[in-house]
Each structure stands twice: as C-alpha cells, then as structure tokens.
C-alpha positions in Angstrom: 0.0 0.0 0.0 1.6 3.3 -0.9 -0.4 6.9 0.4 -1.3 9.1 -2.1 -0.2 11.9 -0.1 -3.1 13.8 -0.2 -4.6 16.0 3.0 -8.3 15.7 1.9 -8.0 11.5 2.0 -9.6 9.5 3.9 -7.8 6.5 4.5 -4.0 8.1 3.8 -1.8 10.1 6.3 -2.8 8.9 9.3 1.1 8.2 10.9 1.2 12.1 9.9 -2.2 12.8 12.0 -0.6 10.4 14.8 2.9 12.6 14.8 0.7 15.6 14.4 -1.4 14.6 17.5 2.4 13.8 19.6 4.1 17.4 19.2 0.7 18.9 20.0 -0.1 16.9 23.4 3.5 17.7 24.2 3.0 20.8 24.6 -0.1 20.8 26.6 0.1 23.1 29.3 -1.5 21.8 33.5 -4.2 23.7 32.8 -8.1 23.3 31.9 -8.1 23.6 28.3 -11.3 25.5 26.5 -12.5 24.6 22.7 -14.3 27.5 21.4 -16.3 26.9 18.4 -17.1 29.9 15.6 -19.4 29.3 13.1 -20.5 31.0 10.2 -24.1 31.5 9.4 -26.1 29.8 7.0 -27.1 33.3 5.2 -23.1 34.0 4.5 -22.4 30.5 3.6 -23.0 30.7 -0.5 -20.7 34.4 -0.7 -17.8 31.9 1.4 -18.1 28.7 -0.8 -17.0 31.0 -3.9 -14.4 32.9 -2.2 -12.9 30.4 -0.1 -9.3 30.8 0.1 -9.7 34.6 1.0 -13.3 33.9 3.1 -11.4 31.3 4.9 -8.3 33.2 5.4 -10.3 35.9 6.9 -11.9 33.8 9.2 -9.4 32.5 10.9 -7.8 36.3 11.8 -11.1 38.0 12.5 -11.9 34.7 15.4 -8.4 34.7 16.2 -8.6 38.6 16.7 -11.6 38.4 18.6 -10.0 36.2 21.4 -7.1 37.9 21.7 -8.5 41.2 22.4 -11.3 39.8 24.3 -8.5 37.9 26.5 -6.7 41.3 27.1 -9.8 42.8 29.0 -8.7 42.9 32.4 -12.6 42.5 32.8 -11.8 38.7 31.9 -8.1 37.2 32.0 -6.2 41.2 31.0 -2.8 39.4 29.3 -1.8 37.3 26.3 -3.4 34.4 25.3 -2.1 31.5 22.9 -4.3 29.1 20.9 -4.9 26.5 18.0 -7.3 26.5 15.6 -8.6 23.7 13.0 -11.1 24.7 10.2 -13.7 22.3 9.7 -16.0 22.9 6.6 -18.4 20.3 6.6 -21.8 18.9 9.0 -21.8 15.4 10.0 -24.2 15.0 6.7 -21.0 16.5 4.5 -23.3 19.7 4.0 -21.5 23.1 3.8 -20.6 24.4 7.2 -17.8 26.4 7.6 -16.7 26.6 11.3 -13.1 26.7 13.5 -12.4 25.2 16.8 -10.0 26.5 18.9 -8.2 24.6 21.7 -6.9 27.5 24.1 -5.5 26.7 27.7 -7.0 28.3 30.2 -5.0 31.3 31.3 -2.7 33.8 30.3 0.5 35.4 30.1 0.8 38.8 31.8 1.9 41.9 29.7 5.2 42.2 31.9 5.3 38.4 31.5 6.4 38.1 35.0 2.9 35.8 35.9 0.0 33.1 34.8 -3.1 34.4 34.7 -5.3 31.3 34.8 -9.1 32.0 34.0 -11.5 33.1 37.1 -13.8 30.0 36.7 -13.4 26.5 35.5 -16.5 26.4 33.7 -15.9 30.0 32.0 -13.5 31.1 29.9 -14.4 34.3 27.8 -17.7 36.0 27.6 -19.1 34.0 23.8 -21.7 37.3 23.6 -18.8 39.5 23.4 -16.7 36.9 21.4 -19.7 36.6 18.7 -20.2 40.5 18.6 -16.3 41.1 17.7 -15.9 38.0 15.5 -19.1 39.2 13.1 -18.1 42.7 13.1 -14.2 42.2 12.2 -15.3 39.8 9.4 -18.0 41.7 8.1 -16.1 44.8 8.1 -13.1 42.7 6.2 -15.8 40.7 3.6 -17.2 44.5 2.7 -13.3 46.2 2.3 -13.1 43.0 -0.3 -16.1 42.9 -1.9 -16.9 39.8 -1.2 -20.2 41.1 0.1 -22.1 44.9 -0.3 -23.3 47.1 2.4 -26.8 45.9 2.7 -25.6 42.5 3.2 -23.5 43.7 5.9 -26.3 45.1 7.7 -28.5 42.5 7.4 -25.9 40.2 8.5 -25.0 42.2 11.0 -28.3 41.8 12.8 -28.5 38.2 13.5 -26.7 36.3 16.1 -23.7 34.5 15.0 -22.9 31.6 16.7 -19.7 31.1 18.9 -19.9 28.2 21.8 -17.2 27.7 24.3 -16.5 24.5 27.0 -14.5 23.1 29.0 -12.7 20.2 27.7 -10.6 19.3 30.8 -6.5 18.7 29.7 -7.3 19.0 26.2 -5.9 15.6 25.0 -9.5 14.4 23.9 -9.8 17.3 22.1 -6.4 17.6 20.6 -7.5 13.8 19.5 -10.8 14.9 18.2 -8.8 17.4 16.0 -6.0 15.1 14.9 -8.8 13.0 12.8 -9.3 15.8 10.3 -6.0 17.4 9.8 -4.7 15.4 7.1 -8.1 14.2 6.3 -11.8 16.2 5.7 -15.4 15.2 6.1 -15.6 11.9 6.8 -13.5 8.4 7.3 -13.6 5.0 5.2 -15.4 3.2 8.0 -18.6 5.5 7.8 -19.1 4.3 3.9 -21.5 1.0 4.0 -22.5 -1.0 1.3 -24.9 -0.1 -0.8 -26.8 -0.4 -4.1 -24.9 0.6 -7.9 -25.1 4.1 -8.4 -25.7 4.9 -4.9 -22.7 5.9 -1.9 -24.4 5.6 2.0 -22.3 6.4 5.4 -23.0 6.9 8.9 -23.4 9.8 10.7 -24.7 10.2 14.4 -27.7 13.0 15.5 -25.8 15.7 18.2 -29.1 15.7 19.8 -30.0 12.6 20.6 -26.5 10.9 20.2 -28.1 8.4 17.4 -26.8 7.0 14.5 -28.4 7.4 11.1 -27.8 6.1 7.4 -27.8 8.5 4.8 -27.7 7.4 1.3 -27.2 9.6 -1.7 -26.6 9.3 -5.4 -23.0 8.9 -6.4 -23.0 12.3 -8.2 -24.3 14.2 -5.2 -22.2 12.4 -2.3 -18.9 13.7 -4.8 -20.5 17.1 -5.0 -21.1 17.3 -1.3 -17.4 15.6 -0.5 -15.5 18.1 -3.2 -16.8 21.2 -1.5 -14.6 20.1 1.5 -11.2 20.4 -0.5 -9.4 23.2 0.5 -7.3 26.0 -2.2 -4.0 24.7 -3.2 -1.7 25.7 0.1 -4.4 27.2 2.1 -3.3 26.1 5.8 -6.3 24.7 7.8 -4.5 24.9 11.0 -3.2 27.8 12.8 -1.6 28.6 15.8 -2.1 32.3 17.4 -0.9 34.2 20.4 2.1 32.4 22.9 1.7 29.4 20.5 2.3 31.2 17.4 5.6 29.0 16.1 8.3 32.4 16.1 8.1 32.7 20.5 6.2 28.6 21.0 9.0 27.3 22.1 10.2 30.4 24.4 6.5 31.1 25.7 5.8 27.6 26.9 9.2 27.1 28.5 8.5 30.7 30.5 4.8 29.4 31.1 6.2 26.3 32.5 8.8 28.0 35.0 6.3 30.1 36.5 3.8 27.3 36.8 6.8 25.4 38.4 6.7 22.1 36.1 9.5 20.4 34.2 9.9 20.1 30.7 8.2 17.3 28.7 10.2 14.8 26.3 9.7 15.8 22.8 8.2 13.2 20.1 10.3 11.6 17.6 10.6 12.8 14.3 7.9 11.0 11.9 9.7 8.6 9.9 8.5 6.4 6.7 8.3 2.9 7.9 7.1 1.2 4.9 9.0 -1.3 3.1 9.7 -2.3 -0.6 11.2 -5.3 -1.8 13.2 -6.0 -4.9 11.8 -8.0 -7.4 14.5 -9.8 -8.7 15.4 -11.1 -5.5 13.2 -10.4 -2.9 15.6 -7.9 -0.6 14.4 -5.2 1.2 15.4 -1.5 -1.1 16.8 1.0 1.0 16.5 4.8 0.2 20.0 6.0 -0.9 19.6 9.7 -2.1 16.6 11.8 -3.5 17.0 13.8 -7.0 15.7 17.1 -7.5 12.9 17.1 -10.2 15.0 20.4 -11.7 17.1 17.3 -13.1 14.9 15.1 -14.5 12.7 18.1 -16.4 15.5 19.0 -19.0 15.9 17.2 -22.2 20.0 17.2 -21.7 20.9 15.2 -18.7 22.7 17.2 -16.0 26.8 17.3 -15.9 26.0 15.6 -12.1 24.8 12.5 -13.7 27.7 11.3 -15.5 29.6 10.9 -13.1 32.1 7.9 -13.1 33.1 6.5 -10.0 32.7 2.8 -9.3 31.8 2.8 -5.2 29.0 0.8 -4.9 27.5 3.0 -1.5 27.1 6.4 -3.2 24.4 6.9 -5.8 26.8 8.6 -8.2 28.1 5.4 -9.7 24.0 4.8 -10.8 23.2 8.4 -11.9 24.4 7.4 -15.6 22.8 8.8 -18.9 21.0 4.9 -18.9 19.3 5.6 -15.2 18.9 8.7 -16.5 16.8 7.9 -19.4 15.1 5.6 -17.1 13.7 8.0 -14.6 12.7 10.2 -17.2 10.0 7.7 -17.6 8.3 9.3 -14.7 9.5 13.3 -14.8 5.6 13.8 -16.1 3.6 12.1 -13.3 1.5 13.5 -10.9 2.1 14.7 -7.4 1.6 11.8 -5.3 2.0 9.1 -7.4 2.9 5.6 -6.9 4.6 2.6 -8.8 4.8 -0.8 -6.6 7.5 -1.9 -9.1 9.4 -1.5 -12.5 9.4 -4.1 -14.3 12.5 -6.3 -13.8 15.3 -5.8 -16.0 18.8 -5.2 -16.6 20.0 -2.2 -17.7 23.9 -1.8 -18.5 25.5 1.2 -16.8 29.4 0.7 -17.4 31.4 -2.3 -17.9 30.5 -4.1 -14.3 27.7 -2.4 -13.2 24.3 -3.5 -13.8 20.2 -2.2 -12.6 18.3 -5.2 -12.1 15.2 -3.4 -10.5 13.9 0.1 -9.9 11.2 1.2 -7.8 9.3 4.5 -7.3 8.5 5.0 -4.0 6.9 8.1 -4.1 6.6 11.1 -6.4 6.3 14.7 -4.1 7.6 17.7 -5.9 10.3 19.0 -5.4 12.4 15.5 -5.2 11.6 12.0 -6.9 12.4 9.3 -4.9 13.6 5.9 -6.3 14.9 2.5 -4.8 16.9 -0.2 -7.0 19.2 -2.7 -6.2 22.5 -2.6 -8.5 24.9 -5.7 -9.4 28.5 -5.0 -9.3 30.7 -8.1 -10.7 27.9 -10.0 -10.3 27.3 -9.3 -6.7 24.2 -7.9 -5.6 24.0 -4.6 -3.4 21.1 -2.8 -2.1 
C-alpha cells in the first residue's frame, strides 16, 4: 500500500495525523483547556463557498482577533493568550458548514510576563456574547473592504446572532484527539461508507441531539458534489496557531509558562519517519533509500553534468546516476504529485562495464524530489 499523499483523504496520512497529535499533546500546558467553536451562518455561507481561500483566510484572523482582544480585558483574564485553531467545513451529513475550533488553555500570560493568569472560573473562559459581537463585526467589516459582500448585506448580516460556543474540555488531550482525525483528512472516514446499491454511496453519521446513529444514502453524483466542496485551495493552511503558540516565541512562551507554573519540561516526540517497506523484485531484498533527485534534473531534455559521473563505489548513488538511469527516470518526470509505482518491471539495464540495474522502484513522487529505490549488481554481486 503506498499513500497518495493527499490532505483531503480519507484513508491516507494517518502516521502524519498520529505525529501531528504527539508534538501537539506535548506541549499541553497543566491547565483546563477550552474549545471554542465559531461558526458562520447559514445566510453567509454561498458568498464563502465562492471565495474560499480569502473567506477562509479571513476567518481565521477575524476569530483569532476576537480572542485575543477579548482575552486582554482585564474584565476577563487582562494578558496574552495563545491558541490552536482547525477549520472544519463540513456537517456530520457533509453539508457546507464552515466553522473553527480553537483549543486555548486556560489562562494567560501577563503583559510584563512576569505571571500566569489562569481563568477566574473552571466552567468560563471568555464571555461567547462578546466573542460573537467582535468575531461578526471584524469579518464583516473585512468581507465589505473585499467585496466579497455589499453594504446591505453587511447590515443584514449584522443583525442576527452568530454563533460562537465555548467549553471546558478538561486537559485538552481528547480534544487535541478529536482534532487530529481531520488534519490530514476532511469530512468523513472509510469506516462511515456502508455497502450499498450501484449508483448509490451511504455512510454513517450520528444525531448531536440525541446521540443516534443514522444512514444516509445519496446518489454517487451528489455524495462527490457534497465531499468536493470540503477540499481546501492549493496551500491554504487549515490549522493555525495564534498568540504564545504562534511558532516564532512557542517554544520560548511555553518554557516561560512552565517556569512560572513550576513544572518540568516534557520529552519531545520523535521525528515521523516512513516505515514502509519495498522489496526487490528480482530477488526479494528489502530497497533501502539512498539519495533523492531534485525534479529540476529530471525536467531538461539534456541530462545534468552531475549525472555522469564515473566513479565505481557501490555505496554512493553517483556510480547509478548514468545517462541509462537517466533515461530511465525520465520515464516518470511527467507524473502526478503523489503518485505511486509498486514496481518496474525487472530488467537489466547496463551502466558501465561491471555495473548493472536489475530493478527500480518508485516509492513516491512529491515535488520537489523524486524518490527511487533499486538494487544494483556489481561483478555479479548484488548490493542494495
């Protein structure tokens, strides 16, 4: 099985979701953690869904702006708060329903950083009338400057409540977990699809309410419709960190934040590493990864000076990088991001007088590098 690579899969990524889920419980603070939801409403909804990437954009920095200065009331915590936020876009029945969560601890830095400031009650963290009132006017007043929307929408928009919920979530690692399942992944997993009849897609989804689970089914063209408006612009980042958390001062705000609470320093997670295997197909030994080459190489029609090089050691790649590998590998320089080939067929391919490809394998295709294992004969020895 090789991943596709893709964020908006649903069965891919998740040892990057799991690594994800590591740094991010790692630096959880001993504090009572607070997710604050901010939802658009459903009169805004159609004006977002054609301008996402700016829409979206714009939501996360009028929310995130709305905490922050809500935070530095000295009516309600008065210092400098630090946060996560996720973008969600979808209902459990994959309608369109652009919302954020935000996992915040519950406290705050003081302006002459010399304290904590943790939050006056453990059931209340920030006043969500006052959050919804600064959240709608920041991103209506931004949506108007763009022209996204007109002044009459504004005011009519402007005149309804907009939603924003906030509760405790205890430590926050069940809802750091929550969170994890969608950030390499949107709308809904492979285990919620059931069988059903040709032409038709159903899946699982449970009622808030009353905590039941239902069946939806839907024609095959209208569960893609519904599933495609869940993938995000090219590059648009769906999760943010603001405040003490921002990644410039992180690691310097939580190491102040843990003095003056008075606790140690966690350990910090290993490095994600890719632990799946390929085998040779001549003879069955495990490939190992050797070098990566830069697609810049691969995309002329005259093969780089680098690649003729001529020496015969069989542990650097430069003996392999010939014009006859490089021919080879041009066979892919066209393919998608994010493909995969299990195998090339088996061959041998001549190099120089002793040196001989009996196999090459893609292992995965991510701009800007092309990554290939092979095993290589040399006097009729074989080397991986």
């Amino acid at each position: 099985y090789h991943s596709c690579r893709n964020r908006h899969c649903p069965t891919c990524e998740h040892d990057l979701a799991q690594h994800w889920l590591d740094t991010q419980s790692a630096a959880l603070l001993p504090a009572t953690y607070y997710l604050v939801t901010f939802t658009l409403p459903a009169q805004l909804r159609r004006s977002m869904r054609s301008h996402q990437k700016v829409g979206y954009g714009l939501m996360f920095t009028s929310s995130a702006k709305a905490l922050v200065d809500c935070a530095a009331d000295p009516k309600h915590l008065g210092g400098h708060i630090g946060m996560t936020g996720v973008l969600h876009t979808w209902s459990r029945t994959l309608a369109f329903h652009p919302h954020i969560h935000y996992i915040i601890p519950g406290g705050a830095i003081s302006s002459d950083r010399t304290r904590w400031l943790p939050a006056k009650y453990p059931t209340f963290f920030l006043p969500v009338r006052k959050l919804s009132a600064l959240f709608r006017h920041t991103l209506l007043t931004a949506l108007v400057r763009r022209g996204i929307i007109d002044n009459a929408s504004a005011d009519t928009l402007n005149r309804i409540q907009w939603v924003v919920h906030c509760k405790p979530v205890g430590s926050g690692e069940r809802a750091m977990r929550y969170l994890s399942r969608y950030v390499y992944r949107v709308a809904l997993s492979n285990a919620r699809i059931v069988p059903s009849a040709a032409g038709k897609v159903s899946f699982t989804y449970r009622d808030s309410t009353h905590n039941v689970q239902h069946r939806m089914t839907l024609t095959a063209h209208e569960f893609i419709r519904r599933f495609l408006q869940h993938v995000l612009p090219k590059g648009f980042q769906k999760v943010r960190h603001y405040g003490f958390l921002h990644h410039h001062h992180r690691k310097h705000s939580l190491a102040l934040i843990r003095r003056l609470l008075g606790v140690p320093e966690p350990e910090q997670p290993q490095q994600a590493v890719d632990t799946h295997e390929i085998l040779c197909s001549h003879c069955g030994a495990k490939l190992v990864l050797i070098s990566s080459i830069s697609k810049a190489l691969l995309i002329s029609d005259h093969p780089h000076p680098d690649l003729h090089a001529h020496h015969h050691d069989k542990h650097t790649l430069t003996a392999l990088l010939r014009t006859d590998l490089f021919i080879l590998i041009r066979a892919f320089r066209n393919a998608r991001p994010g493909t995969s080939v299990r195998s090339f067929e088996p061959r041998t391919q001549k190099t120089d007088e002793n040196t001989f490809i009996h196999t090459c394998s893609v292992v995965h295709h991510s701009l800007p590098t092309l990554e290939i294992r092979f095993s290589l004969g040399i006097s009729n020895r074989y080397t991986h």
